[in-house]
C-alpha positions, 0 to 999 in steps of 0.5 A: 062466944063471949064465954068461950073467949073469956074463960080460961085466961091465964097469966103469961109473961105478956100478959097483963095481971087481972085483978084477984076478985072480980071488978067494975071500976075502969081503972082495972082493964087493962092499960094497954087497950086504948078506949075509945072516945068521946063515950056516953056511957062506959061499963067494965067488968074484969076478973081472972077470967079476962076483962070486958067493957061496954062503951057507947058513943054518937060516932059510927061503927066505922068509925070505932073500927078505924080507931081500933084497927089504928090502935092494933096496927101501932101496937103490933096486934095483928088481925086474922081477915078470916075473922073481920066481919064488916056490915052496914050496921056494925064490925066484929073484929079479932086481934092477937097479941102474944097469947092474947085476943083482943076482940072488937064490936062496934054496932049501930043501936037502932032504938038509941041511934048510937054505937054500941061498942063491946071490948073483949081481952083474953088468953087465946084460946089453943086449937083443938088437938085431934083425940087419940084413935080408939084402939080396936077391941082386944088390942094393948 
């Protein structure tokens, strides 16, 4: 899902230009998406392709999820319910802005007993359009 969400980002008037090489330093995500904090530990990697970070923090994923749905609701992205999956352990969410998708992951690591989180930007991708039906043999 990770590579089908982030492949294919293209640069639009509502989207923020991504940095022309590939990058780890933080002052390359995008300044729009609020990160969430008190963190333990942060990691980043964007490109033209999107922009993803790892954050890890002592707070529950419930908590990140009310941090970020605050965040989307301030901002104007909106959320598909389709698209939320709310679990003892951990929230996917998926909100849209424009042609962009903002997808968030907040898991509970047992091993660390942290929260994990995963922040991923990207163009929307369009839906599928139904192929042209096959002409019957012999036909122009």
């Amino acid at each position: 899902m990770l590579m089908l969400l982030i492949a294919g980002w293209t640069v639009t008037a509502d989207t923020p230009t991504p940095p022309p090489d590939p990058s780890t330093d933080p002052k390359t995500f995008p300044a729009d998406i609020a990160r969430y904090h008190p963190t333990l530990k942060e990691s980043y990697r964007m490109s033209a392709a999107g922009a993803l970070a790892h954050l890890r923090t002592n707070d529950g994923p419930a908590q990140v999820a009310r941090f970020y749905a605050d965040f989307a609701a301030h901002e104007h992205w909106t959320i598909d319910p389709d698209l939320i999956s709310e679990r003892p352990t951990g929230n996917v969410l998926i909100y849209r802005k424009g042609d962009r998708l903002l997808r968030v992951d907040a898991f509970t690591n047992p091993l660390r007993k942290t929260t994990e989180v995963y922040l991923m930007v990207a163009r929307d991708l369009p839906s599928p359009t139904p192929s042209a039906s096959p002409r019957p043999r012999g036909t122009r």
